[in-house]
C-alpha positions as a LaTeX table, in Angstrom:
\begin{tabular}{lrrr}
\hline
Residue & $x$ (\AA) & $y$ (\AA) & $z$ (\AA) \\
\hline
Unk1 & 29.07 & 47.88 & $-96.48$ \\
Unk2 & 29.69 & 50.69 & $-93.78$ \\
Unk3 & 27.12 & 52.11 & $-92.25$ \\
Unk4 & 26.72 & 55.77 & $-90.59$ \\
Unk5 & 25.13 & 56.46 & $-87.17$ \\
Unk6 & 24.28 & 59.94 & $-86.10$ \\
Unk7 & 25.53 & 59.66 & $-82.13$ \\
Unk8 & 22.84 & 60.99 & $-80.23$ \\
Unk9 & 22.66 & 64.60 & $-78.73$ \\
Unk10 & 25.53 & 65.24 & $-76.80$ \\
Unk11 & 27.57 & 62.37 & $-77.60$ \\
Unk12 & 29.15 & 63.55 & $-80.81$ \\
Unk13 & 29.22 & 65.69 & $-83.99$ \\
Unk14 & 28.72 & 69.47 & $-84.46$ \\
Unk15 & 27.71 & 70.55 & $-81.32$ \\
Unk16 & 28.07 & 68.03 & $-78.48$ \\
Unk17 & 30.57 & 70.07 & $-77.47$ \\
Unk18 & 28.26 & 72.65 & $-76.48$ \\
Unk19 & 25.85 & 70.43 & $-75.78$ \\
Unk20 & 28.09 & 68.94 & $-73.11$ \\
Unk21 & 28.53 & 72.56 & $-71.80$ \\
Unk22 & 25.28 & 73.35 & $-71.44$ \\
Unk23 & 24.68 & 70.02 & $-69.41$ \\
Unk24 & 27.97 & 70.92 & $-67.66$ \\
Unk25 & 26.14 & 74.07 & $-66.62$ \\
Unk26 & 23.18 & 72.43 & $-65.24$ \\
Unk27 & 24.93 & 69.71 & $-63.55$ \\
Unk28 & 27.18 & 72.78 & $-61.32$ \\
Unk29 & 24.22 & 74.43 & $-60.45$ \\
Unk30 & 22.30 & 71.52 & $-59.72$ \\
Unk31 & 25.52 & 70.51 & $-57.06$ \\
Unk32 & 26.31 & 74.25 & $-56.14$ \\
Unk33 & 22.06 & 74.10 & $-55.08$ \\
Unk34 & 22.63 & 71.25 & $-53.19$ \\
Unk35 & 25.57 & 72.51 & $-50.92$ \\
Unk36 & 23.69 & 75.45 & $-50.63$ \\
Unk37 & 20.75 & 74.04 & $-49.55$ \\
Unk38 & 22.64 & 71.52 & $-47.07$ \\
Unk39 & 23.95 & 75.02 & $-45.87$ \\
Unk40 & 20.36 & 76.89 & $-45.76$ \\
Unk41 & 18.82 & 73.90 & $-43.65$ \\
Unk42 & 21.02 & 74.07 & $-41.28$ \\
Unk43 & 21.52 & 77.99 & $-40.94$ \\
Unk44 & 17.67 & 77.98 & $-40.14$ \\
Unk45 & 17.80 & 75.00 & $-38.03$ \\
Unk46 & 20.55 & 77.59 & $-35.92$ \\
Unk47 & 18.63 & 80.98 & $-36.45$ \\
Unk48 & 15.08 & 78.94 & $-35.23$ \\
Unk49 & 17.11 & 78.21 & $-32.09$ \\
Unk50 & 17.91 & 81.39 & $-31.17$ \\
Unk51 & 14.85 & 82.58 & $-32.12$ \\
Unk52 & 13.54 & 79.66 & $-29.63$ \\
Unk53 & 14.88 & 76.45 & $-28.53$ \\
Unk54 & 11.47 & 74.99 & $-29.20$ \\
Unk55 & 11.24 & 76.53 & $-32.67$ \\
Unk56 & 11.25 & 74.50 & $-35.76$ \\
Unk57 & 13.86 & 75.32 & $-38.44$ \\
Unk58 & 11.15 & 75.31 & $-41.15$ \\
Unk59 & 8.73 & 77.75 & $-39.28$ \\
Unk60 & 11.67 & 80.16 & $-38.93$ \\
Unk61 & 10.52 & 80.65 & $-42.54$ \\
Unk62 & 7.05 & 81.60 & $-41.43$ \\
Unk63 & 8.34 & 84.23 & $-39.66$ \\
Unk64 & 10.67 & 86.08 & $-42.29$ \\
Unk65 & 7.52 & 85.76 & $-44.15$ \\
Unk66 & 5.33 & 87.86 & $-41.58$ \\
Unk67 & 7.29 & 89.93 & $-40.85$ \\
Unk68 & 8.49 & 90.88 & $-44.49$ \\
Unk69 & 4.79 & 90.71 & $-45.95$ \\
Unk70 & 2.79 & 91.43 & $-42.57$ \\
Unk71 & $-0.47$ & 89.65 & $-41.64$ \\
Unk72 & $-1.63$ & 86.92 & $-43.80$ \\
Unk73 & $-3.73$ & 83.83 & $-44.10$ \\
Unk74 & $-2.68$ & 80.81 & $-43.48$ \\
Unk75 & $-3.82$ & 79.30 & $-46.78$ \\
Unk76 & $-2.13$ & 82.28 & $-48.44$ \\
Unk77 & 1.25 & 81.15 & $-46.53$ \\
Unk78 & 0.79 & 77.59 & $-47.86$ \\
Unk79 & 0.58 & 78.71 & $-51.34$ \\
Unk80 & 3.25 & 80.88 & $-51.05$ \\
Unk81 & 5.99 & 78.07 & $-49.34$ \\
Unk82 & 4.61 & 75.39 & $-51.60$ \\
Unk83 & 2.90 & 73.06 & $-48.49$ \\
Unk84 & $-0.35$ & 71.85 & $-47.75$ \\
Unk85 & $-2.96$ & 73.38 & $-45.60$ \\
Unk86 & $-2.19$ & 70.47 & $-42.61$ \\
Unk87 & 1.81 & 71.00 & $-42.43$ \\
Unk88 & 0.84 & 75.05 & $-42.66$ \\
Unk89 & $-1.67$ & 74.46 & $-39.61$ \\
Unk90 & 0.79 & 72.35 & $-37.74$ \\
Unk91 & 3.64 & 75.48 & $-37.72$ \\
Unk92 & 1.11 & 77.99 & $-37.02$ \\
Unk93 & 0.11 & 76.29 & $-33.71$ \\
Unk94 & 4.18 & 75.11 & $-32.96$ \\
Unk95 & 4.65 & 78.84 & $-32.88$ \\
Unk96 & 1.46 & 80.36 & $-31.66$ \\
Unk97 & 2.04 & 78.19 & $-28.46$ \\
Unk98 & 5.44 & 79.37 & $-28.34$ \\
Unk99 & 3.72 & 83.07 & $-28.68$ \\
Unk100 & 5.46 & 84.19 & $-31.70$ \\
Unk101 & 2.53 & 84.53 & $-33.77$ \\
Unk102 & $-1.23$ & 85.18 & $-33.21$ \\
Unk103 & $-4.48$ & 84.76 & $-35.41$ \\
Unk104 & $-6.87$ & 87.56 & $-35.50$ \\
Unk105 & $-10.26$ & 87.98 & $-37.50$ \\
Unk106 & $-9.56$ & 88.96 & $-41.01$ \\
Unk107 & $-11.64$ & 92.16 & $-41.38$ \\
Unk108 & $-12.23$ & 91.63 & $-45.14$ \\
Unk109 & $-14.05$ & 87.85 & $-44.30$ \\
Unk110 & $-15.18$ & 87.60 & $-40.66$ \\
Unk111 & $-15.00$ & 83.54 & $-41.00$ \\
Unk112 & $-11.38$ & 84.22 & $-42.27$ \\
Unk113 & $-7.96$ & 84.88 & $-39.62$ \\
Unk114 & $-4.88$ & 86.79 & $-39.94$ \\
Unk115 & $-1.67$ & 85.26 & $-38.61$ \\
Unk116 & 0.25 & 88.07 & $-37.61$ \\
Unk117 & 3.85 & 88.12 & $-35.49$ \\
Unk118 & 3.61 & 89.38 & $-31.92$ \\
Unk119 & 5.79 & 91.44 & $-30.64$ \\
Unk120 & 7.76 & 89.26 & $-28.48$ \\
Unk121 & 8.31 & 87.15 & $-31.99$ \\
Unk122 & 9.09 & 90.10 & $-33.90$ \\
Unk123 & 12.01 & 91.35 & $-31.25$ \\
Unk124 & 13.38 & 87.64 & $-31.07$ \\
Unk125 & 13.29 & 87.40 & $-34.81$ \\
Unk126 & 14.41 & 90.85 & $-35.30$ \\
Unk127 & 17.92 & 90.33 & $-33.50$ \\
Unk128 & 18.15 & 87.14 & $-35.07$ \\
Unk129 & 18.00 & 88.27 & $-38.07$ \\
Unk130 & 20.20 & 91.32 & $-37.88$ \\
Unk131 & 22.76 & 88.88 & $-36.47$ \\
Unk132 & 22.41 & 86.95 & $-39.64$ \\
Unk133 & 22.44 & 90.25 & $-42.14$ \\
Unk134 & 25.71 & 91.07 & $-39.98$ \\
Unk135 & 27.28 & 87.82 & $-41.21$ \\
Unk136 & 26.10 & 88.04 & $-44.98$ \\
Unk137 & 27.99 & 91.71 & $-44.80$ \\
Unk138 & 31.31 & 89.48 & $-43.21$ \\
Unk139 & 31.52 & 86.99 & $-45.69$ \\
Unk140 & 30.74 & 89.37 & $-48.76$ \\
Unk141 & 33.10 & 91.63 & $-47.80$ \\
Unk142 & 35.75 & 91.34 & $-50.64$ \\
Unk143 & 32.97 & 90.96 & $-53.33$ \\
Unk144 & 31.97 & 94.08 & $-55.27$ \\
Unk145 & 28.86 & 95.30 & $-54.20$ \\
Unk146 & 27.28 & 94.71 & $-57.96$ \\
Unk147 & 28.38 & 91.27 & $-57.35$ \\
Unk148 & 26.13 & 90.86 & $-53.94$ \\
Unk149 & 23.24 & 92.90 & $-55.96$ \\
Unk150 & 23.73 & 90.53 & $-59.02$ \\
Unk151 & 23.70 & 87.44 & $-57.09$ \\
Unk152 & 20.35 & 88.55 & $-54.93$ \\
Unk153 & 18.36 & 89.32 & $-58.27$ \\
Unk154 & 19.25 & 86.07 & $-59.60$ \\
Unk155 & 17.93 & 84.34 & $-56.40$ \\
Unk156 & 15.30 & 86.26 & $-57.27$ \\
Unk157 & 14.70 & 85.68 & $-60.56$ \\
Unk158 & 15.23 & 81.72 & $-59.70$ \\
Unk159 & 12.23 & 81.88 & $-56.90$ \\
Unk160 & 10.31 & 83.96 & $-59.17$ \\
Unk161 & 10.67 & 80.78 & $-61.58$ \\
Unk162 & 9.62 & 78.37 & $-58.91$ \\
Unk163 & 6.62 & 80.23 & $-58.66$ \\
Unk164 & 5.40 & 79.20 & $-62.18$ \\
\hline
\end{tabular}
């Protein structure tokens, strides 16, 4: 007697072949993430140098944060980068003693601080990061503006995801 198996998703029958597609998708982005990340890491591991040679590449972060949002807690910057209160409290002081940032008494809760960038940080970061933004506009030169706008709101719309 011959028996019939339905393959399972993916494998076979009406379908797989999107199926396989769709997996196909995921797979590229998961390995296009990857290289980009690789990439990312070590951009900010460069930019946090030049920032300061004493500067960690993962508090370069903080400071793109700062100075993009402006003053904040620090417990509201460890929600916001996904890390625990002790890793937050660790960067803050790296780059406080390096006087990038300061802490200030939050004037909605007295018992509360601000971490907000000096002015020494903010003119380091700022030609840092103009530097960088001068690079970005180098290597995106041949793509169509709505292409550079497109790609930025779907970084976007992936962060905004990453959120949830």
């Amino acid at each position: 007697m011959h028996q019939t198996t339905t393959p399972p998703p993916g494998e076979g029958g009406p379908g797989a072949a999107q199926s396989r597609g769709m997996d196909q998708a995921y797979l590229s982005l998961e390995r296009e993430l990857a290289v980009f990340l690789r990439r990312a890491r070590a951009s900010s591991g460069e930019m946090a140098r030049e920032v300061h040679p004493e500067l960690e590449a993962a508090a370069y972060g903080l400071l793109v944060r700062l100075e993009d949002a402006g003053a904040q807690r620090a417990t509201d910057l460890a929600a916001y980068f996904g890390v625990g209160k002790a890793t937050m409290s660790r960067q803050l002081r790296a780059l406080a003693e390096l006087g990038l940032v300061t802490r200030e008494p939050d004037p909605a809760d007295g018992r509360a601080s601000l971490v907000r960038i000096t002015e020494e940080g903010r003119a380091r970061f700022t030609r840092v990061r103009d530097a960088r933004r001068a690079q970005y506009v180098r290597k995106l030169a041949d793509w169509d503006r709505g292409e550079v706008a497109e790609l930025a709101r779907l970084l976007h719309q992936l962060n905004t995801s990453a959120e949830q």
